[in-house]
N, C-alpha and C positions, 0 to 999 in steps of 0.2 A: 496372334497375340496370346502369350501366356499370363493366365488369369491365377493362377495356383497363387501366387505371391501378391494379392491385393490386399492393401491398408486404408484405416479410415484416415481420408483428408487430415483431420485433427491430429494423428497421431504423426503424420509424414513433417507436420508442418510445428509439431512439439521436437522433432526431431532438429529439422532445419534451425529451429531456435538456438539449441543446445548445439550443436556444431559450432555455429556462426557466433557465440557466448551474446547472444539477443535475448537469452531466456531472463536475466537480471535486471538490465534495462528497462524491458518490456514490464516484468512487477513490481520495479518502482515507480515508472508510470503510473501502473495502475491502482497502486496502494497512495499515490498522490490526486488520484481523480478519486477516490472512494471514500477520502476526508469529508467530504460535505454529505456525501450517503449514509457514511455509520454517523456521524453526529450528527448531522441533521441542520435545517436552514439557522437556527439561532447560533448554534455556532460558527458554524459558515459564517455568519453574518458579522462576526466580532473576527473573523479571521482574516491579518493583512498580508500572509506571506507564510508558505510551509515547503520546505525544503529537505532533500537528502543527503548525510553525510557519515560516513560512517558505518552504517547498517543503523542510523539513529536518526529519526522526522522530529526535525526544530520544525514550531509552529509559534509565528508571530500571533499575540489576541490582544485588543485593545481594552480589554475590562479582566480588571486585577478578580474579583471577583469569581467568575465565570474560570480563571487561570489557576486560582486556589482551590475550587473543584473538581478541576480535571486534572490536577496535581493529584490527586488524592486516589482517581480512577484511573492513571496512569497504565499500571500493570493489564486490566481489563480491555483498555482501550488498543493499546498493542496486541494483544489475543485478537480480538476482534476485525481489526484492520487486515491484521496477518492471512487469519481465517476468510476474510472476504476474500483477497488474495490469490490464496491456496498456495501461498506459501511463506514460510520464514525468509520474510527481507527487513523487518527493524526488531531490533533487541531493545529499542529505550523509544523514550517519547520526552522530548525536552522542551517547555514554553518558556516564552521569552512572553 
């Protein structure tokens, strides 16, 4: 067995991602499971529905309130999500 050409796991299988075009998918997924991590249970908690479209996460919230403050933190909260991510998958954040 020739060992000269060994890769880490991680990098074989960031590969097989990107072949297969599973690398997008896979981080909207994960930029849709990470909504209730970067904001946290109180938002979560006012949240009926968050969705992908566009390169842009609609998020349904049932308190006007809480929708007009995050209206405001918009731009930071896209950084942030993205950043969990590790990478650019939404350019906007739109509440309904």
């Amino acid at each position: 067995m020739d060992r000269r050409k060994t890769e880490q796991v991680t990098d074989v299988l960031h590969q097989f991602l990107r072949l297969n075009n599973l690398e997008g998918p896979l981080n909207e997924y994960r930029l849709l499971q990470a909504w209730e991590e970067v904001m946290g249970p109180v938002v979560a908690r006012y949240t009926t529905q968050k969705y992908l479209t566009n390169q842009t996460l609609c998020v349904h919230l049932t308190s006007a309130s809480l929708k007009a403050d995050l209206m405001m933190r918009r731009s930071e909260i896209v950084k942030v999500l993205n950043d969990k991510v590790g990478s650019i998958v939404i350019y906007d954040l739109v509440l309904r």
